[in-house]
C-alpha positions as CSV (number, residue, x, y, z in Angstrom):
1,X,-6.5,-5.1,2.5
2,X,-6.8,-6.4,5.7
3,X,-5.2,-5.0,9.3
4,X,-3.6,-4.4,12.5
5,X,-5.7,-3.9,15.4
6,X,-5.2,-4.3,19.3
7,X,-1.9,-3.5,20.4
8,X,0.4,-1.5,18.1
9,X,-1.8,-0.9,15.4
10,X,-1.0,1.0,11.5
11,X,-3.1,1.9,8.7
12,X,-3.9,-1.5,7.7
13,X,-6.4,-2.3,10.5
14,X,-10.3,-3.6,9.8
15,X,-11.3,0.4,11.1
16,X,-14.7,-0.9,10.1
17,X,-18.2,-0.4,11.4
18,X,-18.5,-0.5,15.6
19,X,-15.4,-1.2,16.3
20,X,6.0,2.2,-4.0
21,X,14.5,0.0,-13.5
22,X,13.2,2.5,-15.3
23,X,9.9,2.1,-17.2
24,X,11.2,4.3,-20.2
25,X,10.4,1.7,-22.7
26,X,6.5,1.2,-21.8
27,X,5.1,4.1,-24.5
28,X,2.3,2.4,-26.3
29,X,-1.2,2.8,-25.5
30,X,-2.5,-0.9,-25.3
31,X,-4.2,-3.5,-23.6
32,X,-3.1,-5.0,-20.8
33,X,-2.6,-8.3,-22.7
34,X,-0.9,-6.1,-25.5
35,X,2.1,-4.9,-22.9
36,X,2.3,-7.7,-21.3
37,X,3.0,-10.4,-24.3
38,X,4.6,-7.8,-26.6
39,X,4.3,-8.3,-30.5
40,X,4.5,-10.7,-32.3
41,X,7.7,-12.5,-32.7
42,X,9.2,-9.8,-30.2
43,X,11.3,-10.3,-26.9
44,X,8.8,-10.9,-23.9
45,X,8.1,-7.9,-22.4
46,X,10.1,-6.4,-19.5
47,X,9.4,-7.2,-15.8
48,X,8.3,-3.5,-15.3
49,X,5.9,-3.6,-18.4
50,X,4.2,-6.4,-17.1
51,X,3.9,-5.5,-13.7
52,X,2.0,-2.0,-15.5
53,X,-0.3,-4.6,-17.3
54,X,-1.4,-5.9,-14.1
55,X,-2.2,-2.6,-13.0
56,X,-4.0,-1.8,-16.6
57,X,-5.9,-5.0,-15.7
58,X,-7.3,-4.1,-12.2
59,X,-8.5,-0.6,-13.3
60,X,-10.1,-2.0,-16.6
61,X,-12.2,-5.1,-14.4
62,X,-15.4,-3.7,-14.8
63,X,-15.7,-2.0,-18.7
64,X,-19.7,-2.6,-18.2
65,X,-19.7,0.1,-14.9
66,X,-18.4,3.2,-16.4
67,X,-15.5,5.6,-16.8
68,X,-15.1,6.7,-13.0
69,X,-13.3,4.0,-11.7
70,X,-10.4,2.6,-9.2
71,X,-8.4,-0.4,-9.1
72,X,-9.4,-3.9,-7.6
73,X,-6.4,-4.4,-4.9
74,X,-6.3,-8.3,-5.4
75,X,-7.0,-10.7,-7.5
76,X,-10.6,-12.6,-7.3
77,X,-8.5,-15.8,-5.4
78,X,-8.4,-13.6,-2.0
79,X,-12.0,-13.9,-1.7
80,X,-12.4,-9.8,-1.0
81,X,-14.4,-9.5,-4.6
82,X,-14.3,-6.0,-6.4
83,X,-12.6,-4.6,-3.3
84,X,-10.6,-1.5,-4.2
85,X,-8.1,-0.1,-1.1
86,X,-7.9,3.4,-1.0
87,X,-4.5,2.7,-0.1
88,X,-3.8,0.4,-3.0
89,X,-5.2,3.0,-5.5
90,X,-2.5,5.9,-4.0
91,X,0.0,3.3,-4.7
92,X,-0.9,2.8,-8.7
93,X,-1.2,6.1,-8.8
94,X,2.2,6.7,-8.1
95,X,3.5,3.6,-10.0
96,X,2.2,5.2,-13.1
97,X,3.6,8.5,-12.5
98,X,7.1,6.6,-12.0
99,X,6.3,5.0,-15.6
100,X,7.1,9.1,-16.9
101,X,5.0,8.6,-19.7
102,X,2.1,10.0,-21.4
103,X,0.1,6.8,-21.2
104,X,1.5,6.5,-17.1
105,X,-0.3,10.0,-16.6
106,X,-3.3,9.4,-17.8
107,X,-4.2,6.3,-15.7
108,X,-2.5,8.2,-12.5
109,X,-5.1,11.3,-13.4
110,X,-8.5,9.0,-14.1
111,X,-7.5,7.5,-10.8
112,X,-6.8,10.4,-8.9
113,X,-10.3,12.0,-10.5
114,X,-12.1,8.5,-9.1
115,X,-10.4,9.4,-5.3
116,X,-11.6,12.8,-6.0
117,X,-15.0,11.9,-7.0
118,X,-15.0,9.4,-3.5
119,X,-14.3,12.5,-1.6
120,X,-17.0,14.6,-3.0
121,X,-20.0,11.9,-3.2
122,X,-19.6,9.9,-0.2
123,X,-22.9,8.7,0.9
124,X,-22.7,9.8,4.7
125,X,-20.1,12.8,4.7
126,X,-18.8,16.1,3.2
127,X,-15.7,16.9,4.9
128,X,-12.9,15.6,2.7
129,X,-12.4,11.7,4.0
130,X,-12.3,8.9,2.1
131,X,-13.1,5.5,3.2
132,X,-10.8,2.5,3.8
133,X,-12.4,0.6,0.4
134,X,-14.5,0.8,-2.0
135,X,-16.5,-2.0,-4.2
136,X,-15.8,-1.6,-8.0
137,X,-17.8,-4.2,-9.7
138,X,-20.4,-6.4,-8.8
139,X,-20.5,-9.8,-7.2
140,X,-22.3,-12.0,-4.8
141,X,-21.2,-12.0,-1.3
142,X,-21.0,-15.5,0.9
143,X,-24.4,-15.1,2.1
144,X,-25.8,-15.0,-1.0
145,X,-26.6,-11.2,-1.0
146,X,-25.9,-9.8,-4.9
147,X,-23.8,-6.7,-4.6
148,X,-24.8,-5.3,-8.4
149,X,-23.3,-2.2,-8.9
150,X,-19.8,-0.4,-10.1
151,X,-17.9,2.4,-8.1
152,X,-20.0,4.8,-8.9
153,X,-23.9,3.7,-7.7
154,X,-26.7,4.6,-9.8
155,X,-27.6,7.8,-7.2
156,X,-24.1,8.8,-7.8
157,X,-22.9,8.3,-4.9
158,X,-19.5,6.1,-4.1
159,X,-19.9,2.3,-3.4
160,X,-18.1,2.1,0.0
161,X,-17.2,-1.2,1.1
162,X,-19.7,-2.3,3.7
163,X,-19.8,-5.9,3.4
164,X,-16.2,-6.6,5.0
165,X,-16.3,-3.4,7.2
166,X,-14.3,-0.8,5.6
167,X,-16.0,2.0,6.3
168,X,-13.9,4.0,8.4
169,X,-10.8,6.2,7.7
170,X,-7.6,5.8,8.8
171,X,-5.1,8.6,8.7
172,X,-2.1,6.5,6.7
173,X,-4.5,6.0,4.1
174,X,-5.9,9.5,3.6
175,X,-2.2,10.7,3.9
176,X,-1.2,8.6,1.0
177,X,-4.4,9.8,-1.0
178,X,-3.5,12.8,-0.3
179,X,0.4,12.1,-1.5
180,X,-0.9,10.7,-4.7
181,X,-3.0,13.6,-5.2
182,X,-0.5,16.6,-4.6
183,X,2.3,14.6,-6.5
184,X,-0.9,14.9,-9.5
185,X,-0.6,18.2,-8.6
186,X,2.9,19.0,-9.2
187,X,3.2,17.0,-12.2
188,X,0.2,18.7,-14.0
189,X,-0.6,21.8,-12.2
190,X,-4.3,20.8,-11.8
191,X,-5.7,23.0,-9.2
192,X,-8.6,20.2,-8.4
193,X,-5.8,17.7,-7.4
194,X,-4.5,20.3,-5.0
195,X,-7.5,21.3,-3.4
196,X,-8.0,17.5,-3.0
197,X,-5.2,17.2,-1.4
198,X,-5.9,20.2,0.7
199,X,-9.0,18.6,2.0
200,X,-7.0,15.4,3.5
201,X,-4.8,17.7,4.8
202,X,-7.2,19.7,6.9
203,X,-9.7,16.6,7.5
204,X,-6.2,14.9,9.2
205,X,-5.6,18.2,11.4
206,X,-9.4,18.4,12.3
207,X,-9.4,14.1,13.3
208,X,-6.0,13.3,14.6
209,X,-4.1,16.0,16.0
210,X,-3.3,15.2,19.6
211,X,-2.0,16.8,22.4
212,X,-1.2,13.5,24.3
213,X,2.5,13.5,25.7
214,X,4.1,11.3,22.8
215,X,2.1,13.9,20.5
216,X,1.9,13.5,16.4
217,X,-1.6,12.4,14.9
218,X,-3.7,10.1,16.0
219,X,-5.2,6.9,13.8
220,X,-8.4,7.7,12.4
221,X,-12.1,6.8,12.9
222,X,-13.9,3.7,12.8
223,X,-16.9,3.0,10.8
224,X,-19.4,4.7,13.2
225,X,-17.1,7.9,13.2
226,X,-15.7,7.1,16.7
227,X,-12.3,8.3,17.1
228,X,-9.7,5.9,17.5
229,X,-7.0,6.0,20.5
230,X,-3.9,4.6,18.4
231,X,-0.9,6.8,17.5
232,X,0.9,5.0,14.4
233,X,4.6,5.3,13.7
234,X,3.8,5.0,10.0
235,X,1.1,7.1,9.7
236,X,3.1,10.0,10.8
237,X,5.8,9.5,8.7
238,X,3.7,9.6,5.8
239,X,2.6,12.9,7.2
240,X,5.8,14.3,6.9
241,X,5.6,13.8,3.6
242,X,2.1,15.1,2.9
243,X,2.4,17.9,5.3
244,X,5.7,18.8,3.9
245,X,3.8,18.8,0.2
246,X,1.4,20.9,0.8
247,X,3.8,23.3,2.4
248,X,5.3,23.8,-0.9
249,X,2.7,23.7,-3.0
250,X,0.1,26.0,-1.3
251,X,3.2,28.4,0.3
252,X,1.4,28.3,3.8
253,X,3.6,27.9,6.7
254,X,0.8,26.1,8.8
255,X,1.9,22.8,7.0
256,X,5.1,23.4,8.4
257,X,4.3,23.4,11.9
258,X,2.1,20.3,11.2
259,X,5.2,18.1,9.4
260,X,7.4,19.0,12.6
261,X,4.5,17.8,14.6
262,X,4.4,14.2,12.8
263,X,8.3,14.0,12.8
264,X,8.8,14.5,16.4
265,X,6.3,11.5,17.0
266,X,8.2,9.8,14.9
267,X,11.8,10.5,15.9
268,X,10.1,10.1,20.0
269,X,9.6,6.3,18.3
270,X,12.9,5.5,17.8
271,X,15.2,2.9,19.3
272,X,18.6,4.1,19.5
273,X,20.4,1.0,21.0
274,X,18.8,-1.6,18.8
275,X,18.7,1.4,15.3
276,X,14.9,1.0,14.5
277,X,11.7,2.5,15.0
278,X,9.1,1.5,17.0
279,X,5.7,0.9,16.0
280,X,3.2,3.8,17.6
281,X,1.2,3.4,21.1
282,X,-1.8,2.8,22.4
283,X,-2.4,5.9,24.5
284,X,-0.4,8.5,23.9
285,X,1.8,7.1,26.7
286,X,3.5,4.6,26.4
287,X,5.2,3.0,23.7
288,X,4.5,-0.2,21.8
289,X,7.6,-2.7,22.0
290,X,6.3,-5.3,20.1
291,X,6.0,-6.4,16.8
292,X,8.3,-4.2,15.4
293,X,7.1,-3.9,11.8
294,X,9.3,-3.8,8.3
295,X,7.2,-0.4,7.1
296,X,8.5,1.4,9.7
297,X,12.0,0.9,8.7
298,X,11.7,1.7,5.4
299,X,9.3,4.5,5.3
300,X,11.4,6.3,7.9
301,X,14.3,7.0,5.7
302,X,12.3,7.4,2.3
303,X,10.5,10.3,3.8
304,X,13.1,11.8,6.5
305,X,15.9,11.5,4.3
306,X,19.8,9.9,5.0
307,X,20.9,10.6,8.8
308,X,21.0,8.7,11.7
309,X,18.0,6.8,11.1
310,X,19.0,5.2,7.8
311,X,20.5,2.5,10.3
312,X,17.2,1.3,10.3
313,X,17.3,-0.6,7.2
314,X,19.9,-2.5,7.9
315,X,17.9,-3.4,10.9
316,X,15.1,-4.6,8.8
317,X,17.5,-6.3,5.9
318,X,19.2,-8.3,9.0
319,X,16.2,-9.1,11.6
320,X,13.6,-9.6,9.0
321,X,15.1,-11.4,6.7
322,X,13.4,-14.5,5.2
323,X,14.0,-17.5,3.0
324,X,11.4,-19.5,1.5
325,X,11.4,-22.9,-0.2
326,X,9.2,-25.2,-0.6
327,X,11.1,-27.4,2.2
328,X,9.7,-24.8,4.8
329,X,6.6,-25.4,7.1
330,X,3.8,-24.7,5.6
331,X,5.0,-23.1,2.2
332,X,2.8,-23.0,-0.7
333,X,6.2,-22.1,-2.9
334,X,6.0,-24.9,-5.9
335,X,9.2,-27.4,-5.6
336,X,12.6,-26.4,-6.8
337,X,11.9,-22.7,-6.2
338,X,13.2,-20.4,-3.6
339,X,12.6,-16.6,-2.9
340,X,14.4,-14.0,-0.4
341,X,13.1,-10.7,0.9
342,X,11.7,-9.7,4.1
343,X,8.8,-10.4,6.5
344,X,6.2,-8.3,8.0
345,X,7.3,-8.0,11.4
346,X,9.2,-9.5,14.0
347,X,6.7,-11.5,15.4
348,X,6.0,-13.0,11.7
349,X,9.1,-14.9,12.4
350,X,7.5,-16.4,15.6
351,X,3.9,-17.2,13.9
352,X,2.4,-20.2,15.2
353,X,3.2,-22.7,12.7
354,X,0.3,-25.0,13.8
355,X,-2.7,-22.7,13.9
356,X,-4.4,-21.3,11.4
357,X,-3.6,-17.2,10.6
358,X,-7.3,-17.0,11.4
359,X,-10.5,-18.7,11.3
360,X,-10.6,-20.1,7.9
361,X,-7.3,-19.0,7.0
362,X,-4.4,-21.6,6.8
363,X,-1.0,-21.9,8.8
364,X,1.6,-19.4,8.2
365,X,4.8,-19.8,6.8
366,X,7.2,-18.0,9.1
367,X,9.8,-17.3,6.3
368,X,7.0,-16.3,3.5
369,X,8.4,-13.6,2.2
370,X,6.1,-10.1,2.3
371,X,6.5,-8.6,-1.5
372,X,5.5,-5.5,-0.3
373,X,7.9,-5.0,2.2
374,X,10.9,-6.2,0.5
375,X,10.5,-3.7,-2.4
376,X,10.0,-1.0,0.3
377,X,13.3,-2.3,1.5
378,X,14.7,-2.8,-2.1
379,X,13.7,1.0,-2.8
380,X,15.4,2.5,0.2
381,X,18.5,0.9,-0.1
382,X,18.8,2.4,-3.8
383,X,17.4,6.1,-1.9
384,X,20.1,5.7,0.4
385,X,23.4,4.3,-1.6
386,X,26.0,3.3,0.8
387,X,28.4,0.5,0.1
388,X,26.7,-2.7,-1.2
389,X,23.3,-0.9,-0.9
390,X,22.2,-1.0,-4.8
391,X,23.6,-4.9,-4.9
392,X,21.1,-6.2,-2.3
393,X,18.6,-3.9,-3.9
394,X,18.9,-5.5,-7.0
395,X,18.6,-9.1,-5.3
396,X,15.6,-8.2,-3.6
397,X,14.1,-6.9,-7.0
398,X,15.3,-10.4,-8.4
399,X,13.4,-12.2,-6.2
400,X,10.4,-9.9,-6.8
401,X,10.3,-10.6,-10.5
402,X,11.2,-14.3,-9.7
403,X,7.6,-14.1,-8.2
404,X,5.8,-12.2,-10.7
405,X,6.9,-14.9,-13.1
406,X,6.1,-18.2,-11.2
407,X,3.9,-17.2,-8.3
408,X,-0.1,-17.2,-8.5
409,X,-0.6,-18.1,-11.9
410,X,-4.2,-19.0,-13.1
411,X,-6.1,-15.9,-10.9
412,X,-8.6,-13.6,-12.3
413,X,-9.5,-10.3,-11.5
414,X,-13.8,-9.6,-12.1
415,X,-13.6,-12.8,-13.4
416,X,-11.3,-12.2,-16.5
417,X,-8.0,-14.2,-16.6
418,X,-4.6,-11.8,-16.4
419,X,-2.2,-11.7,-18.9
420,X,0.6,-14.0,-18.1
421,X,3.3,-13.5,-15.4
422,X,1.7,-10.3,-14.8
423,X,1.5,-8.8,-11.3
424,X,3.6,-9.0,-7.9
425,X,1.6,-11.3,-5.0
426,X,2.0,-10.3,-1.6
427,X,3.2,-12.7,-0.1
428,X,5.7,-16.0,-1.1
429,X,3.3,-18.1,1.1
430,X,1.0,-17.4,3.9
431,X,2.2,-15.0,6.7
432,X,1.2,-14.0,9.8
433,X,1.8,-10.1,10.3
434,X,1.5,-10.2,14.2
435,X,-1.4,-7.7,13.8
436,X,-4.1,-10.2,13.4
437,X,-3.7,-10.7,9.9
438,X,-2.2,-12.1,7.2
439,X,-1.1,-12.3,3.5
440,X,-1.1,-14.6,0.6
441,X,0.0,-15.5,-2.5
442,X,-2.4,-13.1,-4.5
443,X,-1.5,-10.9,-6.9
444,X,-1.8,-7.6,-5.4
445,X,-2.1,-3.8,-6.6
446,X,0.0,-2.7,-3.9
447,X,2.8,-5.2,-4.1
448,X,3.0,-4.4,-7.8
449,X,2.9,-0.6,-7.3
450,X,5.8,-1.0,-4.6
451,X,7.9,-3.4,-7.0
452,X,7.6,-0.7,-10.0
453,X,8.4,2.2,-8.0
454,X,11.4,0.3,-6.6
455,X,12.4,-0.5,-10.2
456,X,12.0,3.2,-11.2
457,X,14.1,4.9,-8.0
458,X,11.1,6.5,-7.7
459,X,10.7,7.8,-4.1
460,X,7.4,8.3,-3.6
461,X,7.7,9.9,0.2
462,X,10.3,12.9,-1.1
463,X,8.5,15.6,-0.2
């Protein structure tokens, strides 16, 4: 996954060197192919079931590279290879805990063992980070250079992800590592998920923690271990939600006073006349106006709760709302197809139509629809309930599964076709964020993971 970087940054930045319907009915242990097509003679299978078989397909890429493993975020098509965000992997963990079955579990605990086993056999460090990506399988890079091995190298250490730069470690995506693991925690009472979790928690307070006026925790470290100056809206909030965890699982107070420290950032970071949130600051200063981004929004009220802030949904369901067709500049949406949802941010809506997203990337789309984002939005409306709420939810999860059916057929992940109409892309055509980067009509880990947590009510920021 690429990032924000510059001006009002978030965990998806390029940190790298120098510089989320109920799922009751998927209970067979099978293949991917297996839930997605269904027997024989049966009903296709649900939208949820096939969205799992995409996630059953990423994990299983690499059968030849052993057991320890994590999930490829994209499919081959994006051009980042074996890459497996440590972000994207949180995510499917939690999707398969919203599945509530015994086959859900035990994907959600072999990937939260592979995070665990990341923490402890990091090439470089001991001190409870994980890095922004790993490689999971081998491939040949653009210059020719063979990457050959799995996750796991043959020293035993972890295969971080040098070749695009993401080496360094960003606090939102520790947090939700962390989330993942203490949500293993609580559903199986494993003490090593705990003590996993533990370790993010404390390598967060060790790295971020500020005393700068607008407070909270800071972004992270680059790929040289240089601190980074940021101060992320989102990352904070998913602190409250990972402080607040580990408050009640380990019964010590000092996550308390650590939770209160990432929600006043993030209340400091809201907008009152315009009911949203901003997105962080630069310096601890001042704070960012622009782009105003969808996660934000969303994350807000899944992890602080209904309140005052829950206005900011209809904020993002009004002023990032998007409509693509294939009548739109620059859409890749096949002819008589449309899909609604959300954009990134509110510069996405003012991308430069006639320049590239960046070098070799193509024009953007400013009504491509982010995936992601809309079942982020799709999920808090249900969370939040108020009149019309679960009717626009169930439009946005529509036009999710719309996409899942139609969008990026033909893509591979390690080379190995997917089963059909399996797997969420990210984006209904190309976007630009307005962070210096954008997204594409891949199928993507996280995407799905948002879509079948959204389809389960499955809140995955409830402390």
């Amino acid at each position: 996954m690429t990032g924000r970087q510059g001006p009002a940054v978030s965990r998806r930045s390029l940190i790298g060197a120098g510089l989320g319907i109920s799922a009751a009915g998927l209970t067979a242990v099978g293949s991917a192919p297996a839930l997605a097509a269904g027997r024989p003679g049966a009903r296709p299978a649900s939208a949820p079931a096939r969205g799992y078989a995409f996630l059953a397909a990423a994990m299983d890429a690499y059968p030849g590279h052993g057991g320890i493993r994590l999930a490829q975020s994209y499919t081959d098509q994006a051009g980042l290879f074996s890459t497996a965000f440590t972000y994207d992997n949180a995510l499917a963990v939690l999707a398969h805990l919203a599945a509530r079955t015994a086959h859900g579990l035990a994907r959600a605990e072999a990937l939260g063992d592979a995070l665990l086993y990341a923490q402890l056999h990091d090439p470089a460090y001991d001190d409870g980070r994980l890095r922004q990506a790993y490689n999971v399988g081998p491939y040949t890079f653009y210059d020719g250079a063979p990457q050959p091995d799995g996750f796991v190298r043959p020293d035993g250490t972890v295969n971080v992800g040098t070749q695009f730069g993401f080496t360094g470690t960003a606090v939102g995506d520790m947090a939700w590592a962390g989330i993942a693991l203490s949500a293993l925690a609580r559903r199986t009472g494993a003490r090593r998920f705990l003590t996993g979790a533990v370790r993010i928690g404390e390598w967060i307070e060790r790295t971020g923690r500020t005393d700068e006026p607008l407070g909270g925790y800071k972004f992270g470290v680059d790929g040289a271990n240089q601190r980074l100056p940021f101060t992320s809206t989102e990352h904070n909030t998913d602190l409250v939600c990972l402080f607040g965890r580990l408050a009640g699982l380990t019964g010590d107070r000092v996550w308390l006073e650590r939770r209160a420290r990432a929600e006043a950032f993030v209340r400091r970071m809201w907008e009152p006349s315009g009911g949203f949130f901003y997105t962080g600051t630069n310096d601890g200063v001042t704070v960012n106006t622009s782009p105003v981004p969808e996660d934000t929004q969303t994350w807000t009220h899944l992890a602080l709760g209904p309140g005052r802030f829950s206005r900011s949904l209809d904020w993002a369901a009004v002023e990032l709302a998007v409509l693509d067709h294939s009548g739109r500049t620059n859409s890749t949406v096949p002819a008589g197809q449309s899909y609604e949802g959300v954009t990134f941010s509110s510069a996405s809506l003012l991308a430069d139509e006639g320049a590239p997203i960046a070098a070799g990337q193509p024009k953007p789309d400013r009504n491509g629809v982010w995936f992601e984002g809309t079942a982020h939005l799709a999920l808090a409306l249900r969370d939040r309930g108020a009149r019309g709420d679960e009717a626009r939810a169930r439009r946005l999860l529509a036009s999710a599964e719309k996409a899942q059916d139609l969008l990026g057929r033909g893509q591979t992940v390690g080379g190995r076709a997917l089963p059909e109409r399996c797997g969420v892309v990210s984006a209904s055509s190309p976007l630009d964020t307005g962070f210096g980067f954008g997204y594409y009509p891949y199928r993507h880990t996280g995407a799905t993971a948002w879509y079948l947590m959204a389809a389960a009510r499955y809140n995955p920021l409830k402390a």
